[in-house]
C-alpha positions as CSV (number, residue, x, y, z in Angstrom):
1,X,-29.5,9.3,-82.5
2,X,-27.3,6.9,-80.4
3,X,-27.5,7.3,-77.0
4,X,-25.2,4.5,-76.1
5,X,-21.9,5.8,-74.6
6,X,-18.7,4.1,-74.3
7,X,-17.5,4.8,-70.6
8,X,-14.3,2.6,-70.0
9,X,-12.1,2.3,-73.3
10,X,-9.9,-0.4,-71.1
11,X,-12.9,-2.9,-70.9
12,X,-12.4,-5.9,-73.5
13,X,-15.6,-6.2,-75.8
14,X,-17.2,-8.9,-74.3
15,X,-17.7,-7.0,-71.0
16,X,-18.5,-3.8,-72.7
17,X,-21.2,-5.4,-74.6
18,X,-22.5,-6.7,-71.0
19,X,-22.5,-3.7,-69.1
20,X,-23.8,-1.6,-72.5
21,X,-26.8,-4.6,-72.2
22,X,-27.2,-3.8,-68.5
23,X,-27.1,-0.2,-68.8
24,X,-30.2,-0.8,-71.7
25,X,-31.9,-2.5,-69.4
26,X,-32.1,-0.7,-66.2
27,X,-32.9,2.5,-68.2
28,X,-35.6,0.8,-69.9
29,X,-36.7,-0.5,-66.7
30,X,-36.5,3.4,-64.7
31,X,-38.2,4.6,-68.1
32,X,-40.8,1.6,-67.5
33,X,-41.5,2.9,-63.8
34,X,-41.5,6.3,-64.6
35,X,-44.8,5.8,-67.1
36,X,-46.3,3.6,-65.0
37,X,-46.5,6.1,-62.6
38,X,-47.4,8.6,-65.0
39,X,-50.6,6.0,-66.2
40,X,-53.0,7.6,-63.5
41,X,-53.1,10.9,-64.6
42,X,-53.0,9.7,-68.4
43,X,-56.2,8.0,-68.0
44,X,-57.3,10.9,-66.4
45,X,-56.6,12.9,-69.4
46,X,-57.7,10.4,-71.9
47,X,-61.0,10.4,-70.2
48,X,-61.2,14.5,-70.3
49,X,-60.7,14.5,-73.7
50,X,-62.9,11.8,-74.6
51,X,-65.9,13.6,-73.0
52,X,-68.0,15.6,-75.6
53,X,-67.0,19.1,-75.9
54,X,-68.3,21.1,-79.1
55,X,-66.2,24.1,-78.0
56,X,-62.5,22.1,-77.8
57,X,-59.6,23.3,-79.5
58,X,-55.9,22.7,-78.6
59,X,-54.5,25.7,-79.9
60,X,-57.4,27.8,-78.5
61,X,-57.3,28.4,-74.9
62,X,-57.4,30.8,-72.1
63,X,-58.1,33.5,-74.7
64,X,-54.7,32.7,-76.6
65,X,-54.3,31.4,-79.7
66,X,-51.4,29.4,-80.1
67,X,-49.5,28.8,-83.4
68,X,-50.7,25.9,-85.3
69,X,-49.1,22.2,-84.6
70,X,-49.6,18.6,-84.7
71,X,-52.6,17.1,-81.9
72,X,-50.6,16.3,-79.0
73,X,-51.0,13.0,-76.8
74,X,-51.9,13.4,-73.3
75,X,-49.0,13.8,-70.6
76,X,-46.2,13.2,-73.5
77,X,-47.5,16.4,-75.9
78,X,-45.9,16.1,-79.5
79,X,-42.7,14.4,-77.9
80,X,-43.4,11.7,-80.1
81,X,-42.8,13.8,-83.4
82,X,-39.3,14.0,-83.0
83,X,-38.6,10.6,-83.2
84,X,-37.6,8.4,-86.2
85,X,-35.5,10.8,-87.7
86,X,-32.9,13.6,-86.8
87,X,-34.7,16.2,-85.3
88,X,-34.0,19.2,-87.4
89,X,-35.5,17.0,-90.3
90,X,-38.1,15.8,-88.1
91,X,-39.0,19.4,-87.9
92,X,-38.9,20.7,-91.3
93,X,-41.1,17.5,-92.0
94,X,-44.1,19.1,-89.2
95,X,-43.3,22.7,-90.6
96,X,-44.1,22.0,-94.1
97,X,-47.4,20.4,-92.8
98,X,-48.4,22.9,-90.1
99,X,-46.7,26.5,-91.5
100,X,-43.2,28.2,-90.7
101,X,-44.3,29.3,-86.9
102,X,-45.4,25.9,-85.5
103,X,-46.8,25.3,-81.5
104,X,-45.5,21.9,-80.0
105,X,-46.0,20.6,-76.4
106,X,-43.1,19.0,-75.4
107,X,-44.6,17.0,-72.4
108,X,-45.2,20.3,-69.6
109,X,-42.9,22.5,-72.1
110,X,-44.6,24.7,-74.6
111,X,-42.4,25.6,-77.5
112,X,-42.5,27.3,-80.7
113,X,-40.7,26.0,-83.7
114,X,-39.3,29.0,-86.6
115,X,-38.5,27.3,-90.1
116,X,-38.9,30.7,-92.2
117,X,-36.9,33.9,-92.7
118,X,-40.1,35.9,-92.3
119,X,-40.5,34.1,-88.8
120,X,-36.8,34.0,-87.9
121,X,-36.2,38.1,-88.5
122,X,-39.3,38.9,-86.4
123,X,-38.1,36.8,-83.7
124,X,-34.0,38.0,-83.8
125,X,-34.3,40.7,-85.1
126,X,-37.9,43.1,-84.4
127,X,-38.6,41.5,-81.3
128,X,-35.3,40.5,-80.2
129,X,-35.7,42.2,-76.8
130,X,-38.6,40.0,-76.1
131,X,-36.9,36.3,-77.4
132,X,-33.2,36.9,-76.2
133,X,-33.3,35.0,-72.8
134,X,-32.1,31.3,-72.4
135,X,-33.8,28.6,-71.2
136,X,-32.7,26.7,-68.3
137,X,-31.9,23.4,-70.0
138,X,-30.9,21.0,-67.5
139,X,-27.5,19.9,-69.4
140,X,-26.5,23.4,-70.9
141,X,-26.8,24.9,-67.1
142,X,-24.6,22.2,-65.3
143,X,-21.8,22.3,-68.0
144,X,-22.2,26.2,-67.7
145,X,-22.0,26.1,-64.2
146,X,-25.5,27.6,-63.4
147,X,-25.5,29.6,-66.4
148,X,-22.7,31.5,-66.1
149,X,-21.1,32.0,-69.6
150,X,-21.7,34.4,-72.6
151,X,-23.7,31.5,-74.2
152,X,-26.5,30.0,-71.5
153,X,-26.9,33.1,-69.5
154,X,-30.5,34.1,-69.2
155,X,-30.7,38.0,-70.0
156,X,-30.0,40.4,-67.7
157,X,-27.5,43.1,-66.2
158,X,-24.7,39.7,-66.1
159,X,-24.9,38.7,-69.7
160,X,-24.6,42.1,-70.6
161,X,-21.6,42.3,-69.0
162,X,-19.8,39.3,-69.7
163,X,-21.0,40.0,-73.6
164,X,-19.4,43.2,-73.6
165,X,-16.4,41.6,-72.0
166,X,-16.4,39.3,-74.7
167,X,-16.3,41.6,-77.7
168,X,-13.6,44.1,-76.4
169,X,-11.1,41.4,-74.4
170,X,-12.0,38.0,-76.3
171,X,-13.2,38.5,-80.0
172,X,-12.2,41.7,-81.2
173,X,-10.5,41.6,-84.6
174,X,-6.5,43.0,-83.2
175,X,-7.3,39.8,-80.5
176,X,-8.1,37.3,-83.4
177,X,-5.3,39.1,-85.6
178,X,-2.7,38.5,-82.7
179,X,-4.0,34.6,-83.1
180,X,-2.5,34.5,-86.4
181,X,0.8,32.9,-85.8
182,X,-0.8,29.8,-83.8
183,X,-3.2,29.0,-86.7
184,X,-0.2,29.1,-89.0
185,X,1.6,26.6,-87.0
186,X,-1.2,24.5,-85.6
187,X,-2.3,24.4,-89.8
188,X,1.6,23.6,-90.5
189,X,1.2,20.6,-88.3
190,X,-1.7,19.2,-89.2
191,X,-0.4,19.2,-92.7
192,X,2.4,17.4,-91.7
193,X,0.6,14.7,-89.5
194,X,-1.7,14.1,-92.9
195,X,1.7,14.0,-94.9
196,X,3.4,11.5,-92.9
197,X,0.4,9.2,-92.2
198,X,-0.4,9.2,-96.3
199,X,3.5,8.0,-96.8
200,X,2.4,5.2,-94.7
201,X,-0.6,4.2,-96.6
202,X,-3.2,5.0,-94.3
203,X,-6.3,6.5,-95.0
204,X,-7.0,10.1,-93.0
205,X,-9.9,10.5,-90.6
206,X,-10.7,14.0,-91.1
207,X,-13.2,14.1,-89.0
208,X,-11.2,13.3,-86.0
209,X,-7.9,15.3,-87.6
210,X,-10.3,18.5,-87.6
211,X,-11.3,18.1,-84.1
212,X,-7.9,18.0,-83.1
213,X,-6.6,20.9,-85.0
214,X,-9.1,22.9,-83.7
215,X,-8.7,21.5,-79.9
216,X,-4.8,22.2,-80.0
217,X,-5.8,25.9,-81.5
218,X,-8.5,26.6,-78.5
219,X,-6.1,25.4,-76.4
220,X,-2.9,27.7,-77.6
221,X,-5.5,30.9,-77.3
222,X,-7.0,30.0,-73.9
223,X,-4.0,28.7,-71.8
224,X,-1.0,28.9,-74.7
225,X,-0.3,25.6,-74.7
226,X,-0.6,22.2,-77.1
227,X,-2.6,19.5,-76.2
228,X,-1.6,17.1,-78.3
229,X,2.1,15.8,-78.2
230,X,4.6,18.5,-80.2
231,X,4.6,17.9,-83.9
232,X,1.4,15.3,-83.7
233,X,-2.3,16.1,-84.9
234,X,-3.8,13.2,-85.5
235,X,-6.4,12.4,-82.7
236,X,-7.2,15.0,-79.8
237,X,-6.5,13.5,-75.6
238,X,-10.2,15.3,-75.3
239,X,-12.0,13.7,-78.5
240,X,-14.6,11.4,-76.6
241,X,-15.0,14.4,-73.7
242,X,-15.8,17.0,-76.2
243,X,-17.9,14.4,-78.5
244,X,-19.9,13.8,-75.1
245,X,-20.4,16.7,-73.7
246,X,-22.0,17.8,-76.8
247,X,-23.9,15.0,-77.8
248,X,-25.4,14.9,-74.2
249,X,-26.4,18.5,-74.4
250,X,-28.8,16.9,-76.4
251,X,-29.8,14.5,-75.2
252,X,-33.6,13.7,-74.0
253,X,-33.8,14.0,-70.3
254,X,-36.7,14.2,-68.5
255,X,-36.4,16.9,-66.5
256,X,-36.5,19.6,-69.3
257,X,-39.9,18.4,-70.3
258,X,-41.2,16.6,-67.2
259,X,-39.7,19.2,-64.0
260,X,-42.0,17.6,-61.6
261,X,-40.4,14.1,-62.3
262,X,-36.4,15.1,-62.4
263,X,-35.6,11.9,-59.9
264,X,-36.1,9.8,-63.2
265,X,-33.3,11.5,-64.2
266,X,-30.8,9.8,-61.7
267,X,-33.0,6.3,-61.9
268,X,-31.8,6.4,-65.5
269,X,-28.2,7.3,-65.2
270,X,-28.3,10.1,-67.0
271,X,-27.7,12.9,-64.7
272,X,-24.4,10.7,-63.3
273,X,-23.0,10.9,-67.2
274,X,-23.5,14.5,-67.2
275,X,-21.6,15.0,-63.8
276,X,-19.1,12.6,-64.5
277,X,-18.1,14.6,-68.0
278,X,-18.6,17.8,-66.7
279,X,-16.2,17.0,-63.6
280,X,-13.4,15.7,-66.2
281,X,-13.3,19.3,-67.6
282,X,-13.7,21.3,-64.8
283,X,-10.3,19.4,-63.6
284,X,-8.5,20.3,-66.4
285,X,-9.6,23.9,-66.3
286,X,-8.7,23.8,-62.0
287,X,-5.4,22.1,-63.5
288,X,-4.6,25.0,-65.7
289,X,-5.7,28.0,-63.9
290,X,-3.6,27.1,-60.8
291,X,-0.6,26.5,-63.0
292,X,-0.8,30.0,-64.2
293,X,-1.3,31.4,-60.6
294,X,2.0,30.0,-59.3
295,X,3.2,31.5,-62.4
296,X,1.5,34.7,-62.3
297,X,4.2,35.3,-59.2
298,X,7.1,35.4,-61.4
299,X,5.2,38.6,-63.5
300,X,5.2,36.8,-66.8
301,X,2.1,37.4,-69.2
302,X,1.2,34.6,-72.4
303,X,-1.5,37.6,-73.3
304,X,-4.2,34.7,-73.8
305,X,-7.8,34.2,-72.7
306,X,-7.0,33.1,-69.5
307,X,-4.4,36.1,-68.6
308,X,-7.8,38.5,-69.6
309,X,-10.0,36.4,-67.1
310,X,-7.6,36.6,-64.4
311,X,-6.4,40.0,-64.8
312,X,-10.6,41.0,-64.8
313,X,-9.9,38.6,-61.4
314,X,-7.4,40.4,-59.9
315,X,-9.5,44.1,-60.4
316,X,-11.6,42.5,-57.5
317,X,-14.3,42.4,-60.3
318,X,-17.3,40.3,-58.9
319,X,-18.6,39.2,-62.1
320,X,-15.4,37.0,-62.3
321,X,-15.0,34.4,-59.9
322,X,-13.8,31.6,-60.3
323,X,-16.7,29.4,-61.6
324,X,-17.3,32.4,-63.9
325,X,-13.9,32.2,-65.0
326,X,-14.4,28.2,-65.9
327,X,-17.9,29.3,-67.6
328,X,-16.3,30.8,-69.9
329,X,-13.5,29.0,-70.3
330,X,-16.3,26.2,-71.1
331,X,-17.5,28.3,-74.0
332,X,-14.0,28.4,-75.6
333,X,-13.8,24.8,-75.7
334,X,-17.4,23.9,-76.3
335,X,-18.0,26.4,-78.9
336,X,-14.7,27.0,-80.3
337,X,-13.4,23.5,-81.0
338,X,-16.4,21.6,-82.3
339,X,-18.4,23.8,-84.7
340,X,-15.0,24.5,-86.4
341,X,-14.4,21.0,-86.9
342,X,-17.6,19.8,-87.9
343,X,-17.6,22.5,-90.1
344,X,-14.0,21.4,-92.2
345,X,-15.6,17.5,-92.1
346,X,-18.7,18.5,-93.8
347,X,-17.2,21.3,-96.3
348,X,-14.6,18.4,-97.4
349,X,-17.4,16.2,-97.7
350,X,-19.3,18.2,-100.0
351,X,-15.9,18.3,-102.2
352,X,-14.9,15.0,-102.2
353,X,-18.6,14.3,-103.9
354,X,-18.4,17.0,-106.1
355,X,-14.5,16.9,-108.1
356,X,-15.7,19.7,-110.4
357,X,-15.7,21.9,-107.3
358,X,-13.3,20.4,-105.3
359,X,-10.8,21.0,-108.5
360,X,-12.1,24.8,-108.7
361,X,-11.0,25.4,-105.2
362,X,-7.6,23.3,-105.4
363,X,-6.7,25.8,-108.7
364,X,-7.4,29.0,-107.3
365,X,-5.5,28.2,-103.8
366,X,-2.7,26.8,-105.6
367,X,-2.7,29.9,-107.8
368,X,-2.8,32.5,-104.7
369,X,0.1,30.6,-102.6
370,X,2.2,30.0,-105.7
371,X,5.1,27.2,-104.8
372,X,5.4,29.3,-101.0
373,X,4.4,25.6,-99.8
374,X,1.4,26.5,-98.0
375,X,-1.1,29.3,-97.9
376,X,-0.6,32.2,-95.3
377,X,-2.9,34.4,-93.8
378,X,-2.4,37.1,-96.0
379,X,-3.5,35.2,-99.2
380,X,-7.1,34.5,-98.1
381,X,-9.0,37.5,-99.1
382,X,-8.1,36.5,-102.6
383,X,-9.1,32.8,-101.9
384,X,-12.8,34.3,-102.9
385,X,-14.1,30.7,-104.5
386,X,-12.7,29.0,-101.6
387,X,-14.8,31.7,-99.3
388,X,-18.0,30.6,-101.0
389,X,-17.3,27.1,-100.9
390,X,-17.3,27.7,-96.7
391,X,-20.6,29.7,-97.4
392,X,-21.6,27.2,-98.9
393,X,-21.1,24.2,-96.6
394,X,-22.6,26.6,-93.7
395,X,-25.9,26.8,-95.6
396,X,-26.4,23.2,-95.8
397,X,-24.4,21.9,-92.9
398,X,-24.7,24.8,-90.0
399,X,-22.6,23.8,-87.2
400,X,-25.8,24.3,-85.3
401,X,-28.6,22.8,-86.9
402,X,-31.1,24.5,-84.1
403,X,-29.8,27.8,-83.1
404,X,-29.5,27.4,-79.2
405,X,-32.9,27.9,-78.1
406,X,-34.5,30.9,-76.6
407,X,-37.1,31.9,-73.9
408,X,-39.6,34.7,-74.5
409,X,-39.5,37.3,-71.6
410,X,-43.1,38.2,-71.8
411,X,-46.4,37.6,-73.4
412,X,-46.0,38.9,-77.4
413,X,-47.7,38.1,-80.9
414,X,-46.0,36.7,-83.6
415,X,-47.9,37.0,-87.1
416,X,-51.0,37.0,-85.3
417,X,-50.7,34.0,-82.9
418,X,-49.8,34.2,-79.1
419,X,-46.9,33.1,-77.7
420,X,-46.9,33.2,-73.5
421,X,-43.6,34.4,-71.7
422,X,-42.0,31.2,-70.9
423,X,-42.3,29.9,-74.5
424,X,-39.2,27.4,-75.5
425,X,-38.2,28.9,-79.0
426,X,-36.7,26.8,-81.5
427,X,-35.1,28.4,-85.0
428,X,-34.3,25.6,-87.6
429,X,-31.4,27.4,-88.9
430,X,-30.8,23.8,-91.1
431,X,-34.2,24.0,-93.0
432,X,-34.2,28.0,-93.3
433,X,-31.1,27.4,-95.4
434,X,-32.6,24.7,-97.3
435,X,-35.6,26.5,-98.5
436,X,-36.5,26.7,-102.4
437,X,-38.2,30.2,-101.5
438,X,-34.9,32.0,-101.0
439,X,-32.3,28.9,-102.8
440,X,-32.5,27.8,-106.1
441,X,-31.8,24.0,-106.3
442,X,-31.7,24.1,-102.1
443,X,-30.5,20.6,-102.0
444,X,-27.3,21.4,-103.9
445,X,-24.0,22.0,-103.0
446,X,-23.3,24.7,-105.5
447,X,-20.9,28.0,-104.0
448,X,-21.2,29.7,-107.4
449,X,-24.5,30.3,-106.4
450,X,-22.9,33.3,-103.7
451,X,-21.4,35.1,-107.2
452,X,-24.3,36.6,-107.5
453,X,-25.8,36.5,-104.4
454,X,-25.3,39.3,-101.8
455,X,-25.6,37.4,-98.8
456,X,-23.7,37.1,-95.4
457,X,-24.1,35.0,-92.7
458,X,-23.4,38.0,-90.6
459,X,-27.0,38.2,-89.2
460,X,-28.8,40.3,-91.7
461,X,-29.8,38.1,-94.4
462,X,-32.5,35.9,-92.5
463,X,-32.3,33.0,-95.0
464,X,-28.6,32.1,-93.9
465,X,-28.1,32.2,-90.1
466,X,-25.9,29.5,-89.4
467,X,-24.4,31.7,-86.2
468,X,-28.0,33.2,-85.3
469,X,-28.4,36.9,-85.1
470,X,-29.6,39.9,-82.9
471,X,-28.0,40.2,-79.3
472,X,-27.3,36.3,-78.5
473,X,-25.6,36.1,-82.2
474,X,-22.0,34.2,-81.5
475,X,-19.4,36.0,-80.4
476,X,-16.7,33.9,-82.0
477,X,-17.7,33.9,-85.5
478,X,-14.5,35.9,-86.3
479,X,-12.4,33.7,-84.4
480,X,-13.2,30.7,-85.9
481,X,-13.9,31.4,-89.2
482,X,-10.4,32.7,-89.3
483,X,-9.3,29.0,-88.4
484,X,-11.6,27.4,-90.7
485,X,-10.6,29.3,-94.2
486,X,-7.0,28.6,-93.3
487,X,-7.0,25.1,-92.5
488,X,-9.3,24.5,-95.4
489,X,-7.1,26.2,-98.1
490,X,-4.0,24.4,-96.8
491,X,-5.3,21.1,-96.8
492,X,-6.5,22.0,-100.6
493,X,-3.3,23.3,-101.3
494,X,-0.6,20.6,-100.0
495,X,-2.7,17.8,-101.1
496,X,-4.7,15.2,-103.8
497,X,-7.9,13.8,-102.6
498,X,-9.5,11.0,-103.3
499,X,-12.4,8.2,-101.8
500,X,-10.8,5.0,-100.9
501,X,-10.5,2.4,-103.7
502,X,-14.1,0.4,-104.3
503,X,-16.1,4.3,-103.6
504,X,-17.2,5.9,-106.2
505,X,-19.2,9.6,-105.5
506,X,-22.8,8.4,-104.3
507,X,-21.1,6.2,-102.0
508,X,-20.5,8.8,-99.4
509,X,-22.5,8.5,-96.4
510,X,-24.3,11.6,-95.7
511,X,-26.1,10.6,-92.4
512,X,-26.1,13.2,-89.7
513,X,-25.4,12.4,-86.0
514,X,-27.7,15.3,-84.1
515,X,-25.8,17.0,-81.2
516,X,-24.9,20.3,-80.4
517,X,-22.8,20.3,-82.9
518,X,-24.6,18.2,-86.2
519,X,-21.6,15.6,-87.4
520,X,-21.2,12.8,-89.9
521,X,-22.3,9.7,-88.4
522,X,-19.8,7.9,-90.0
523,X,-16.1,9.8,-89.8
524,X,-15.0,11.2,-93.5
525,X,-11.8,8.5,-94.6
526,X,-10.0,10.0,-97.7
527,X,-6.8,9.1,-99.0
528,X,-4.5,12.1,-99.4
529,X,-1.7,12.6,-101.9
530,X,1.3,15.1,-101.5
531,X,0.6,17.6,-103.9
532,X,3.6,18.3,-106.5
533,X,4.0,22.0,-105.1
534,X,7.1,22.5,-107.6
535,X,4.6,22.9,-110.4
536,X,2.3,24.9,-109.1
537,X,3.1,27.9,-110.3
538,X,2.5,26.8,-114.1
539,X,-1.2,26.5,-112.8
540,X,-3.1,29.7,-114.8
């Protein structure tokens, strides 16, 4: 995982390359300092361990016994372990070696790590009262603004409310039915944008095409507005932001595993990228909301997000100040724009390798729509291939690879082993849907397997969880799924795809980049063809 950031898209490449060799440097130099002052007290613990003991076992202490892991390293734990490869492979790779419920120590954080169903249903779903707190990841609670939002709230009378908020104002189906008529248009001109550039020649970045569709349709339901120029949907004004945000979520800081050491944090740079991004949003959010108060004089309603949070304002409500107000406002954009564009990317890169599929889906959409020109709203409940093909692409592309992690409230047993309040819990979402025990060829993209298969991603089949389940289950699931289908059935519909000349199937890169949201490394280039819509209707 990259953690190399462009900061200045002015700079030529000469300088960029100097300042990214600089910036290198000085945080391998702060990452230097920072273990050399850690080397007394690993000595310390090197000798401990050395020293005979009969009677030692990691996972037995205190009277607990721990889940079983891999032997951690003084002072750094089983930090190691996740590096060298993605870190929801890296650990399926320890699961398969130490069981479904695994112990790490991640430097001073003990976590848990679920790769089962078994495991994952007695964690969201039997003891869900117990495991349905956040941690207070040091990223996740600054973009939050102190853990404010639906999302990184810990548990408590708070979350409960803004939850409930959230279902009856935000994500209840008459709010995502009265979204209809933006996702028709915003799809309408994102089919045009890929029509015009493919007159031109050019191949289509879908990756970055998705991102902006679903940016310009966040941004019409939360402040009822475009962000991108009218009739354009090419590449978003907030691509790198969102892209960052995200990606630093993630990011290894050493605060979350070493608290006692947070300075190193600021020696490195890090926590200045994370303020820097987070104040960039937060401008545009102070930006919109005090447009819409000067407005607000003048009586006028848009009936979007942000009317809801400042009308809950105005009630004198106390949950809703302002930085509440931008909380969740940073939820919308966070969790609304990116895991319905990395899901599209992936689900189109799973067709463009397999044509037998990819030609299933294009007949049955052209079928439904007819020669209409595009498919509407009220054609996709017959679009029932085209449903599993999204099924399909969230069982082995989740737009969260790791459910957002979870803190245990209290002391509790899972399948016999201890696990102390406090506990970090991690839910590999990614290798639960890639088990042979519940898939048959888990590997495969195959959405014929869902004929026969009765199973939702609703939270109740514990093998396919892509949005999680129990109480911190996501909220927007409706919302976005709604945008998904249709801008997936469109594209389908309006055009031909191919790889660019030279690639044949295999070709396709397949390399993840880990963030909060799990994209393609490289972006997905296709070249699109206008469909011949006149003759669709001769399709049986």
């Amino acid at each position: 995982m990259s953690l190399q950031v462009k900061i200045f898209d002015d700079l030529t490449s000469s300088s960029l390359n100097n300042f990214s060799n600089s910036k290198r440097f000085f945080s391998s130099s702060c990452l230097f300092v920072f273990f050399f002052l850690l080397l007394p007290y690993l000595l310390i613990a090197i000798y401990r361990r050395s020293r005979p003991s009969s009677s030692y076992n990691y996972f037995k202490y205190n009277g607990r016994e721990l889940p079983p892991g891999p032997p951690p390293l003084p002072i750094i734990g089983s930090l190691h372990e996740l590096f060298g490869q993605v870190i929801h492979i890296s650990l399926r790779r320890l699961s398969k070696e130490h069981g479904p419920l695994m112990h790490l120590q991640l430097g001073q954080t003990s976590a848990v790590v679920a790769s089962s169903s078994e495991v994952a249903s007695e964690i969201l779903r039997t003891q869900d009262t117990i495991f349905c707190s956040r941690p207070r990841l040091s990223a996740v609670t600054h973009f939050s603004y102190g853990g404010l939002d639906i999302g990184a709230s810990p548990y408590g009378e708070s979350w409960k409310k803004l939850r409930r908020f959230g279902s009856n104002k935000m994500f209840n189906p008459g709010k995502v039915q009265s979204f209809s008529f933006i996702r028709e248009e915003e799809v309408e001109v994102m089919v045009e944008s890929i029509k015009k550039s493919s007159l031109q020649g050019k191949l289509i970045n879908l990756s970055e095409i998705a991102l902006c569709l679903f940016n310009n349709i966040t941004y019409r339901e939360v402040f009822s507005k475009r962000v991108s120029a009218d009739g354009e949907c090419l590449l978003s004004p907030h691509h790198g932001l969102i892209m960052r945000m995200m990606t630093l979520m993630t990011e290894f800081n050493v605060k979350d595993f070493f608290p006692l050491f947070w300075w190193v944090d600021f020696l490195t740079g890090w926590w200045f990228k994370v303020e820097k991004r987070f104040r960039e949003m937060d401008r545009i959010f102070e930006k919109e909301i005090e447009l819409r108060l000067r407005q607000k004089s003048f009586n006028f309603s848009y009936g979007d997000f942000l009317d809801d949070l400042l009308k809950r304002q105005d009630e004198m409500d106390p949950l809703f100040s302002r930085k509440e107000v931008k909380a969740l406002l940073m939820d919308m954009f966070l969790g609304g724009t990116d895991t319905s564009s990395v899901t599209l990317e992936w689900g189109m890169t799973e067709l463009i390798k397999n044509p037998a599929a990819m030609k299933k889906a294009q007949e049955e959409v052209r079928r439904v729509a007819g020669n209409k020109g595009k498919v509407e709203e009220s054609d996709m409940e017959q679009l029932q291939y085209l449903k599993m093909v999204v099924k399909e692409t969230l069982r082995l592309h989740p737009p969260t690879t790791l459910l957002a992690p979870r803190e245990s409230m209290k002391d509790t047993k899972i399948h016999g082993y201890d696990i102390p309040a406090k506990t970090l819990v991690i839910i590999n979402a990614w290798a639960i849907g890639r088990d042979s025990k519940y898939w048959e060829e888990a590997d495969v993209f195959r959405p014929e397997r869902f004929e026969d298969k009765n199973v939702t991603f609703k939270g109740n089949h514990f093998e396919f969880i892509p949005f999680g389940s129990g109480r911190r289950i996501c909220p927007g699931m409706a919302l976005g799924l709604a945008s998904i289908e249709l801008a997936f059935a469109n594209i389908l519909y309006s055009f031909e795809w191919e790889l660019p000349s030279g690639m044949a199937e295999k070709d396709v890169d397949m390399e993840e980049r880990f963030g909060l949201s799990t994209h393609k490394k490289k972006p997905l280039r296709l070249v699109a063809t206008p469909a011949a819509i006149a003759s669709l209707d001769q399709i049986p």
